[in-house]
N, C-alpha and C positions, 0 to 999 in steps of 0.2 A: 515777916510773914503776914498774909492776909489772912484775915477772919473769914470764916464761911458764916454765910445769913441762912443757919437753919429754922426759920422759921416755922412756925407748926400752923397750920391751918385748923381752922376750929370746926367740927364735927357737921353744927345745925348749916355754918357755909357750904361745904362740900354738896351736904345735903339738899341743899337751895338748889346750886346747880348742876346739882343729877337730876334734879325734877326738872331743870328747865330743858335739858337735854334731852329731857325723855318727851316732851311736849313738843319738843322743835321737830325729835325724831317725828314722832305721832304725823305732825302735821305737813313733813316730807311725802310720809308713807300713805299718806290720805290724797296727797297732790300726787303723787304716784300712779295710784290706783285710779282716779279721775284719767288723766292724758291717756293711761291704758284700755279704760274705756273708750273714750272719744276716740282712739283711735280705731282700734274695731269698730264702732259704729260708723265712722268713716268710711272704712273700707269696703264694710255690707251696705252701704248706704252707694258709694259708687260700683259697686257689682251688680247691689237689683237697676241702679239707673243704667249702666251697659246693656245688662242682658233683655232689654229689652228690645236691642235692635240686634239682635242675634240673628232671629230664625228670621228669614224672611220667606217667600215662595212664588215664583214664576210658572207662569203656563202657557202653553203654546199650544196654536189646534191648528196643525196642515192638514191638508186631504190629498195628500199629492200620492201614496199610498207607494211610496218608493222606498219606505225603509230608512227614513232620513232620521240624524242624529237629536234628541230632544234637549231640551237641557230642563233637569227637572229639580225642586229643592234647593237647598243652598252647594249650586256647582256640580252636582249629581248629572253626572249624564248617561242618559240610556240610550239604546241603540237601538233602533228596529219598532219602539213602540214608545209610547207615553208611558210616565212611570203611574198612572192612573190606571190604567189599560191593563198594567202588567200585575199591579195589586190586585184590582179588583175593585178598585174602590172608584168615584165615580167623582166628577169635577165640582161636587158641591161639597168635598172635602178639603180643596185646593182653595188658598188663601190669595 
C-alpha cells in the first residue's frame, strides 16, 4: 500500500499567499480599469475627429427661373426653389 503525503500547510503560509493573490488580483483589476478607459477615450476621440466632416453644405444660384431641381445640404434636394428661398432664411447662412 502507498502512504498518502498529508501534509499540513502552515497558517502564516497560506496567509502570505492570499495576500499576494489579493495584490496580483488588485493589479489585474487596476489594468483593467485603465484599457477600459483608453478605450472610451479612443472611441470619443475618433468620433469628435469624424464628425467633423459630417455636415458639409452646397449652394447653387441659377436664374433660369424654370423650376429646376436644387441640390441643397447634405443630399437634400428641393424642387422648384432654393432651400434658402423656401426657409426664409438668406445665403449668408449657407456654408
Amino acid at each position: 500500500m502507498s502512504e498518502q503525503n498529508n501534509a499540513s500547510i502552515p497558517y502564516f503560509a497560506h496567509e502570505g499567499e492570499m495576500a499576494r493573490m489579493e495584490r496580483i488580483n488588485k493589479r489585474w483589476f487596476v489594468a483593467f480599469l485603465i484599457v477600459l478607459i483608453m478605450l472610451f477615450a479612443t472611441n470619443a476621440g475618433w468620433i469628435l475627429y469624424e464628425s467633423q466632416f459630417d455636415q458639409y453644405y452646397v449652394s447653387q444660384e441659377v436664374d433660369t427661373g424654370r423650376g429646376d431641381a436644387f441640390v441643397a445640404g447634405i443630399g437634400d434636394v428641393s424642387y422648384g426653389e432654393s432651400e434658402a428661398d423656401s426657409t426664409g432664411a438668406g445665403a449668408e447662412n449657407q456654408r
